[in-house]
Phi, psi and omega in degrees: 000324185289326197274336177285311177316327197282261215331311183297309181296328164303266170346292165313299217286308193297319188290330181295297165338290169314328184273342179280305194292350218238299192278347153283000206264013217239275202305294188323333168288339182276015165249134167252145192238141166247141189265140169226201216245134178262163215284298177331291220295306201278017157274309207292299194272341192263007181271304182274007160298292196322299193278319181280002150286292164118188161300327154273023189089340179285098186251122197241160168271121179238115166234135178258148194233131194282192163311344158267027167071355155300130170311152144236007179153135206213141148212124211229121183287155224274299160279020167269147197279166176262014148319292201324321204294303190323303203294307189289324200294311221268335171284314172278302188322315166316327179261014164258328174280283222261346172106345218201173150269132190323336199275345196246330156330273202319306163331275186313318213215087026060257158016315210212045193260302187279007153311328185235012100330323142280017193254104162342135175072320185277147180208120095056321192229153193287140160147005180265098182279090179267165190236108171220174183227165177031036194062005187266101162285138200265336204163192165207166164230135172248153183224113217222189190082353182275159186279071114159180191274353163268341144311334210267279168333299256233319173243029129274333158323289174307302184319300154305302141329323211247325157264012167325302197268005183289304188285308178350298179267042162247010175264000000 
């Protein structure tokens, strides 16, 4: 009688272990941990955006924005109105909703471009850059003040170029 009582308690104890590692093993899927775009990185691109309009004459606004559309860094060139920073933040969010560079959106889907031009944060327009590595998107910059959005793009581009191998290795 005593060795059924132990064995049962024994019995009890292991099933209780189990139901516990089970029900932490439930919770641990309800955290998510996510790689995002760091404070440097994103100041770093929206810094060699900048200089590379610029660098052609163009004076621009650059904001990167992580992968939820958060600012991580606006930078407004010394003579760019201050429209542009709005304009570049609503060109990277565009391109964080879709998925794509804004400009190749913009391109596809013509069909639904003022529909989403009313969409608070979102614009519509080429100059929206994302920024991934390894298939992961980290983010996008957006860049707006050059006399049109493929000058805007051609120097969120440079940035990125200029800093490849920096985001490569940055997961």
């Amino acid at each position: 009688m005593k060795i059924q009582n132990k064995l049962h308690r024994q019995i009890k104890s292991i099933f209780l272990y189990i139901v516990c590692f089970l029900s932490f093993s439930v919770e641990a899927a309800d955290i998510v941990n996510s790689k995002n775009i760091g404070m440097e990185l994103a100041r770093d691109i929206a810094n060699e955006a900048v200089m590379a309009c610029r660098n052609k004459g163009y004076h621009v606004s650059a904001v990167v924005v992580d992968r939820y559309g958060l600012i991580r860094a606006i930078l407004r060139d010394d003579l760019a109105a201050r429209f542009t920073i709005e304009i570049a933040q609503r060109k990277a969010n565009m391109t964080v909703m879709a998925w794509t560079d804004s400009g190749a959106f913009k391109k596809a889907r013509s069909d639904i471009q003022q529909e989403l031009n009313h969409i608070e944060g979102l614009i519509v327009m080429e100059g929206g850059i994302k920024i991934t590595t390894a298939g992961y998107n980290l983010g996008a910059v957006g860049v707006s003040g050059a006399p049109g959005g493929d000058k805007d793009a051609d120097c969120g581009k440079k940035a990125l170029k200029k800093l490849e191998e920096r985001i490569e290795f940055s997961l």
